[in-house]
C-alpha positions in Angstrom: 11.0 67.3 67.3 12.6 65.5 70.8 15.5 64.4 68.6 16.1 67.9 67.1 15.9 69.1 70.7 18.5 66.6 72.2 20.6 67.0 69.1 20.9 70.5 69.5 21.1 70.1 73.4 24.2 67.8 72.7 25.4 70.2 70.4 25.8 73.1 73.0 27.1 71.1 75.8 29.5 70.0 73.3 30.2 73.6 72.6 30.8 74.7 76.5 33.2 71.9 76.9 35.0 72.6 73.5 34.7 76.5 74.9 36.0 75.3 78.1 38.9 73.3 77.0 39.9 76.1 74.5 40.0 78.5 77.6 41.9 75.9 79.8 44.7 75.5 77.6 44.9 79.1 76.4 45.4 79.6 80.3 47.9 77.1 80.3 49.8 78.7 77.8 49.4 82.2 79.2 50.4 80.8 82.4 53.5 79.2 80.4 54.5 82.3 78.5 53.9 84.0 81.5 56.6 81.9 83.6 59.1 81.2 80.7 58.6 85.7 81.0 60.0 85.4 84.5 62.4 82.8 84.1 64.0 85.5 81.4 63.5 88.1 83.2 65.4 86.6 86.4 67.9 85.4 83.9 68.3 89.0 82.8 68.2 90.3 86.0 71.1 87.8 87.0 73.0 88.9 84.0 73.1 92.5 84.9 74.2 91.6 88.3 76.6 89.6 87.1 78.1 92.3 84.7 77.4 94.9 87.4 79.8 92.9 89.9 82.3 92.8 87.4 82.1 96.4 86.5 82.6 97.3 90.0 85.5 94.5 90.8 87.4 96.4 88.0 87.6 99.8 89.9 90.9 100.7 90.0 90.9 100.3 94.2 89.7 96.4 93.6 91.8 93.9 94.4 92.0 90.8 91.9 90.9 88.5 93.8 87.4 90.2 94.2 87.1 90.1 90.3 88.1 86.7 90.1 85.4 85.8 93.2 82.9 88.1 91.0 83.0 86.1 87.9 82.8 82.6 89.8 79.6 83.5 91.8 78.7 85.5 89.0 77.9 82.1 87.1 76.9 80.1 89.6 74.0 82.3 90.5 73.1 83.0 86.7 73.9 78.9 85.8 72.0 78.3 88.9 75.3 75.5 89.8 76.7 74.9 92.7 80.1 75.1 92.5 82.9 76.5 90.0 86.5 77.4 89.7 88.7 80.3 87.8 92.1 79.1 86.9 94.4 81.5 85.3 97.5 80.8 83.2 101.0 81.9 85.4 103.2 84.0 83.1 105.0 81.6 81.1 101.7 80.2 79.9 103.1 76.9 81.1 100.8 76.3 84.4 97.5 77.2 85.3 96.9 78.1 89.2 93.6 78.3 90.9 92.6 81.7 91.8 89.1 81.3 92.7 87.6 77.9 94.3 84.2 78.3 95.5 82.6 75.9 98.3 81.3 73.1 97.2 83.3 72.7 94.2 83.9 69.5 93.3 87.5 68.8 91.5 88.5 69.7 88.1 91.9 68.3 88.2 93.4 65.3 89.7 94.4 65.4 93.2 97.2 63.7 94.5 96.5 61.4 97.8 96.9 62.9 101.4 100.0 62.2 103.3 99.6 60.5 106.3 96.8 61.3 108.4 96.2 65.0 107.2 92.5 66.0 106.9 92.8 69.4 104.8 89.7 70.0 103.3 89.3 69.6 99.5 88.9 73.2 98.7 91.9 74.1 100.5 93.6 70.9 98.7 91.9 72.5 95.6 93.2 75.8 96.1 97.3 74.3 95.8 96.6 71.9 93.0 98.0 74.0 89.6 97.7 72.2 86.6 100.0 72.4 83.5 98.9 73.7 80.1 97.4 70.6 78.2 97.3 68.8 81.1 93.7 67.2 82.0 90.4 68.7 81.4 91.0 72.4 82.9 94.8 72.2 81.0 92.7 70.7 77.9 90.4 73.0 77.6 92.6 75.8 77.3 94.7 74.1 74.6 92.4 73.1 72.1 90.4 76.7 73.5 86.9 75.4 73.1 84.3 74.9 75.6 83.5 71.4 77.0 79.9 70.0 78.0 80.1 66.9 80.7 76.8 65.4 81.0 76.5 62.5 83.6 77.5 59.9 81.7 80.6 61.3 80.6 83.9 59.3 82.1 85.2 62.6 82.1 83.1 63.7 84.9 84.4 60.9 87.1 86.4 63.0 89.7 84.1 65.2 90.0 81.0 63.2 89.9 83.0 61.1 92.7 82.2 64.6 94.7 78.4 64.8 94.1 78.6 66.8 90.7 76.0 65.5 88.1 77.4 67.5 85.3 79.5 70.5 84.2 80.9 73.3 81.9 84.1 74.1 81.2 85.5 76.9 79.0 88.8 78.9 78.2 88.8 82.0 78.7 90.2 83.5 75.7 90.6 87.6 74.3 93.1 89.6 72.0 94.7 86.1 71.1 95.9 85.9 74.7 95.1 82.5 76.7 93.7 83.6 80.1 92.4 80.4 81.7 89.7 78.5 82.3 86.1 79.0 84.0 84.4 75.8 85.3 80.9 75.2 87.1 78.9 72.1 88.0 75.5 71.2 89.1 75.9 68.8 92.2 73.7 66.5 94.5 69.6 66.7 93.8 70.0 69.8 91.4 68.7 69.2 87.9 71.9 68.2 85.8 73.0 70.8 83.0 71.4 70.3 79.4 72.7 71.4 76.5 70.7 74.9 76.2 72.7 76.1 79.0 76.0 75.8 76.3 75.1 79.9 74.8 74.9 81.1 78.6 77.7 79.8 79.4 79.6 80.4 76.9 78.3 84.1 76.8 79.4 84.4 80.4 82.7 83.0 79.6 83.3 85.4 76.7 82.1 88.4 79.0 84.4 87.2 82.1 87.5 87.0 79.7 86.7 90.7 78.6 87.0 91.6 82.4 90.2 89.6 82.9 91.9 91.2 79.8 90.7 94.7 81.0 91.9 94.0 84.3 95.3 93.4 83.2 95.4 96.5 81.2 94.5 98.6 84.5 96.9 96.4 86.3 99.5 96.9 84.3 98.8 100.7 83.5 99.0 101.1 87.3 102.2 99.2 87.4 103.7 101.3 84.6 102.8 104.2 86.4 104.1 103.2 89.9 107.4 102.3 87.9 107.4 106.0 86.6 106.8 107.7 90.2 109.4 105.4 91.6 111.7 106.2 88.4 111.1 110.2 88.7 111.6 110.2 92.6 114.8 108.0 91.8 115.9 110.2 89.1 115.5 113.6 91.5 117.7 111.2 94.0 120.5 110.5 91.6 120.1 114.7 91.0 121.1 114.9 94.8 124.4 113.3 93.9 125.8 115.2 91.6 127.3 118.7 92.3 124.9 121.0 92.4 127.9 124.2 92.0 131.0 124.5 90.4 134.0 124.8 93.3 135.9 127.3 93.9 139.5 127.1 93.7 142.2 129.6 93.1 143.8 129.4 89.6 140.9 127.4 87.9 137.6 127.6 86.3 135.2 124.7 86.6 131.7 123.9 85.1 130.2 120.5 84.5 126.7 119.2 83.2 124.8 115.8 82.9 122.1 115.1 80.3 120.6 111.4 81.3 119.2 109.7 78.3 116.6 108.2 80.1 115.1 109.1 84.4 118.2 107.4 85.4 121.6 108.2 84.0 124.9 105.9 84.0 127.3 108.7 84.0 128.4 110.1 86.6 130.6 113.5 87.3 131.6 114.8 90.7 134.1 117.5 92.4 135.5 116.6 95.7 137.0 118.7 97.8 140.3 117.1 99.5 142.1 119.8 101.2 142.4 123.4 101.9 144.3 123.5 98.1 143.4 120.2 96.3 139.7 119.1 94.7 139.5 116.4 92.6 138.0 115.8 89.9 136.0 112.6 88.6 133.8 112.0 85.4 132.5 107.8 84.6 130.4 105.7 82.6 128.7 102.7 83.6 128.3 100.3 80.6 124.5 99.4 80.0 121.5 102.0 81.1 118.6 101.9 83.3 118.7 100.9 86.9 121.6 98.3 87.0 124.1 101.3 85.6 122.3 104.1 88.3 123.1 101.5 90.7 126.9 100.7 90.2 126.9 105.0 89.5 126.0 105.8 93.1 128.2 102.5 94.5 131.3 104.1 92.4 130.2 107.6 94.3 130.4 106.7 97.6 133.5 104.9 97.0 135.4 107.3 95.5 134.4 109.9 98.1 135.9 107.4 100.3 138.7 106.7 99.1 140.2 110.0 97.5 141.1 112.0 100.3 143.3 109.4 101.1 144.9 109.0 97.9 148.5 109.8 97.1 147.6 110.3 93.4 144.7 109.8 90.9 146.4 106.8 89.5 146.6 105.4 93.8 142.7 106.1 94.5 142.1 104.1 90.7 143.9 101.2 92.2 141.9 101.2 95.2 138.6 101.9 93.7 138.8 98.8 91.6 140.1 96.5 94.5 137.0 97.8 96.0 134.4 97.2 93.4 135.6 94.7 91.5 133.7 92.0 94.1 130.7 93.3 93.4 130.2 94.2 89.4 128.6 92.0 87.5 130.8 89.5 84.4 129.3 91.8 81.9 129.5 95.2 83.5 132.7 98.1 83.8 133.0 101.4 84.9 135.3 103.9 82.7 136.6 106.4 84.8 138.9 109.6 84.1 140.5 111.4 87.8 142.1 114.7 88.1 143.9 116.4 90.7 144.3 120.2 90.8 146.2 122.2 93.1 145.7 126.2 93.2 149.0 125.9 94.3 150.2 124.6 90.6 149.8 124.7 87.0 149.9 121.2 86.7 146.8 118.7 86.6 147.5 115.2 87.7 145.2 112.7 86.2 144.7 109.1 85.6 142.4 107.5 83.6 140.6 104.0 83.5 139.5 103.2 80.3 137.6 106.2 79.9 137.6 108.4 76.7 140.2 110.1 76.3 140.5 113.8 77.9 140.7 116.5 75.3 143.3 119.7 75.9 142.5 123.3 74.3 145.8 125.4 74.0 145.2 129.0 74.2 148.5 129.9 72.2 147.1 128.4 69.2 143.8 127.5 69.7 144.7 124.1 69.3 142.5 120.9 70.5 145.1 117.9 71.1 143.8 114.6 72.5 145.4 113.3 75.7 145.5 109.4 76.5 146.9 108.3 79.5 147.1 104.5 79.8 144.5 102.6 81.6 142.1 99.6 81.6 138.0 100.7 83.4 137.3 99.3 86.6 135.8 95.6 86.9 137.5 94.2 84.1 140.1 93.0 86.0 140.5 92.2 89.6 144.1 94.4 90.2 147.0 92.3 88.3 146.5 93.9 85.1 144.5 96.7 86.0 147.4 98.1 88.7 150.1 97.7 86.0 148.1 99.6 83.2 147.1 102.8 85.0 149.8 105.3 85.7 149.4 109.1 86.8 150.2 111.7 83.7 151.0 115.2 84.5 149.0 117.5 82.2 151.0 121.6 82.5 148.3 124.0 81.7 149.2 127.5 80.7 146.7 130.5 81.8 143.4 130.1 79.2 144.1 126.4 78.2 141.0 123.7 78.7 140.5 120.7 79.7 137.9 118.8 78.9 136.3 115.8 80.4 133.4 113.7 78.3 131.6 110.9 77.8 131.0 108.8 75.1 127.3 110.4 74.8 128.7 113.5 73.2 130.6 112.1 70.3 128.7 109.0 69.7 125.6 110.9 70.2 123.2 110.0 66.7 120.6 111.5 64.4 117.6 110.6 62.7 120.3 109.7 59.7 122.5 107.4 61.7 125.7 109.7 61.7 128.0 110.4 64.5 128.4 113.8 66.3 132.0 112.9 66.5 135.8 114.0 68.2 136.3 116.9 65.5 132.5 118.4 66.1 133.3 118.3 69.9 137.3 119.6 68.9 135.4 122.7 66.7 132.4 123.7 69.8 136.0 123.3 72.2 137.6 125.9 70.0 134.6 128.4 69.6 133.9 128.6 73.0 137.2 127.8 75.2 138.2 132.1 75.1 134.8 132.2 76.8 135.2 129.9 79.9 134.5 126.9 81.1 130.9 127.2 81.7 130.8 128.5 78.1 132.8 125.1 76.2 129.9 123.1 78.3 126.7 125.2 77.2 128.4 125.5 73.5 129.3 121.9 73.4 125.8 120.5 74.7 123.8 122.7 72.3 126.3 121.9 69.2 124.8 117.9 70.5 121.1 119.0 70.8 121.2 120.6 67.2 122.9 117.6 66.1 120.6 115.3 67.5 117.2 117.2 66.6 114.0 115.7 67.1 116.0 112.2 67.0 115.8 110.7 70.6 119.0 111.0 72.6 120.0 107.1 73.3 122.9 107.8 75.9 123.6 110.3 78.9 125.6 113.1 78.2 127.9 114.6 80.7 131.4 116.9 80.3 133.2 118.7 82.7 135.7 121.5 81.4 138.3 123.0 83.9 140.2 126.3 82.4 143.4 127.7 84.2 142.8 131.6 85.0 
């Protein structure tokens, strides 16, 4: 009976410490899943932050820089390193340049030695040190575009381990096919080295910060775009400024001109300037090529021929001087073709000299004729005055009472639809000849709509700009 006793006695003691033991590692676990529940949740909590910071760098008032300081000490706080770097590829792809070098970083890239007895610190030395594509682990990385682990061990690690780091992540930084750079972090001094289950943070983090680099350069460069647009529209109203903004008024003639510009800024050019009491002239160009270059050389043939025409003895005189002028300063592969007319109320004769311009086109009320008129002439900048002097002559153009001239570009006849064909010289000739009896005002409306019809829903590829004069 004493044995049953102490049998059974042995038996529950037995039982308590089994019970006990069960209950102590149950806590244990509890207490595990309860800190591995924290761990994640700081994690998450990190995460957000991080992606909240990056949200908020890529307002469109942020500068870059705080986007590229977001995603560094984004992952340094999530990876719990201690120092990182962003390094960005430079436009030609060729060279990556740090953008973002955090304090303590240790070095990614090779460093050349300091000269002499300078004592710049090695962020700052850090912060100059670009590294070429291919070039080293950070130029690497971004070649072969796949992340690197570098445990302590790894020779790899030796410049920066030389710094205090005990291990480190690299990873390119990689979206829409487009190679962005490289994000680097490190664990330094007494911290607890990186182990490979860190490689899906940071590799998520990498993935997240290229998103928020790509979409950063999409704002940037839809900001830029529409910068370029206000300064193109306020350049365009400009260029408006200088061009007539009224016909002149001069005894004996009719005048009307219009300019179409293909795109905000026009390389044609048409002006009227007044010279004395009984003269105006009368100017119409073309600037080879479009865009800014050709508004450019458009305004610099504008001031000059204001200049230089009320001191001109004749259209074919001011041509002379106009290219002796500009010549100097237009570019090997760029001309200006220019047609100049003098009237007088005082006659029924218009002087006129053309550089290289197309030729001027002559309705003849008598018959209702169109006849072409080609004075000789080579455009301005071709030539620095030999050749050009020798080539352009005056040519005295008789008008009788209703007969038109007419003054164009080559963005009325060479003006193109959807099917690839030419408005042409007879289709200009034909609007001439159904709207000369009219006026002048009415050959420019007749002839610019005659273009528009032409052209359709096709979109206009060169300025268009005529100037008819009609003796009363």
């Amino acid at each position: 009976m004493l044995i049953a006793v102490i049998i059974l006695a042995i038996s529950l003691v037995a039982m308590i410490a089994w019970h006990f033991e069960v209950m102590r590692r149950y806590d244990a676990v509890i207490r595990d899943v309860q800190r591995e529940k924290v761990k994640i949740q700081t994690e998450e909590r990190r995460v957000f932050d991080f992606l909240h910071n990056i949200g908020e760098a890529l307002t469109h008032e942020t500068r870059p820089s705080d986007l590229h300081g977001s995603i560094v000490e984004g992952a340094l706080r999530i990876l719990e390193a201690q120092g990182g770097a962003l390094y960005l590829a430079d436009k030609t792809g060729m060279q990556l340049r740090p953008v973002f070098i955090s304090k303590n970083c240790p070095p990614f890239v090779e460093l050349p030695p300091q000269q002499g007895n300078a004592t710049t610190s090695l962020q700052n030395r850090l912060k100059l040190q670009a590294v070429g594509t291919g070039v080293g682990l950070v130029g690497g990385v971004l070649k072969q575009n796949a992340a690197l682990f570098l445990p302590l061990d790894d020779a790899r690690l030796a410049p920066a381990r030389a710094h205090g780091a005990n291990s480190a992540f690299l990873a390119p930084l990689t979206y829409a096919g487009q190679h962005l750079g490289v994000l680097a972090v490190a664990r330094t001094g007494d911290a607890e080295p990186f182990g490979p289950e860190h490689s899906h943070t940071f590799e998520a983090l990498a993935e997240q910060s290229a998103f928020s680099l790509f979409d950063a350069i999409l704002h940037q460069e839809a900001a830029e775009k529409k910068q370029i647009e206000k300064d193109l529209s306020v350049a365009n109203e400009v260029q408006r400024i200088l061009l007539p903004s009224e016909s002149p008024q001069l005894d004996g003639y009719e005048i009307a001109g219009s300019n179409v510009p293909a795109r905000y800024l026009s390389g044609d050019y048409f002006d009227f300037i007044p010279l004395d009491a009984d003269r105006c002239g009368v100017v119409i160009a073309d600037v080879s090529g479009k865009g800014v270059p050709a508004a450019l050389l458009m305004a610099m043939c504008r001031s000059a021929l204001r200049l230089l025409a009320p001191n001109g003895e004749s259209p074919a005189d001011v041509m002379r001087k106009l290219n002796a002028q500009l010549y100097p300063d237009i570019k090997e592969d760029m001309f200006i073709s220019v047609a100049y007319a003098i009237l007088d109320r005082r006659e029924s004769v218009v002087h006129l000299a053309r550089a290289g311009h197309d030729a001027p086109l002559v309705y003849r009320a008598n018959d209702g004729s169109v006849q072409t008129v080609k004075p000789p002439g080579m455009a301005v900048g071709i030539d620095s005055g030999s050749a050009f002097n020798k080539s352009t002559a005056d040519f005295s153009l008789p008008l009788e009472p209703g007969d038109c001239l007419v003054l164009y570009t080559d963005g009325v006849t060479e003006a193109l639809n959807k099917q690839g064909d030419e408005f042409g010289l007879e289709a200009t000739k034909r609007a001439i000849q159904a709207s000369a009896p009219e006026g002048a005002a009415a050959i420019v409306s007749r002839v610019s709509a005659d273009v528009r019809a032409f052209i359709g829903d096709h979109p206009q590829h060169d300025d268009i700009t005529l100037i008819a004069i009609r003796k009363k």
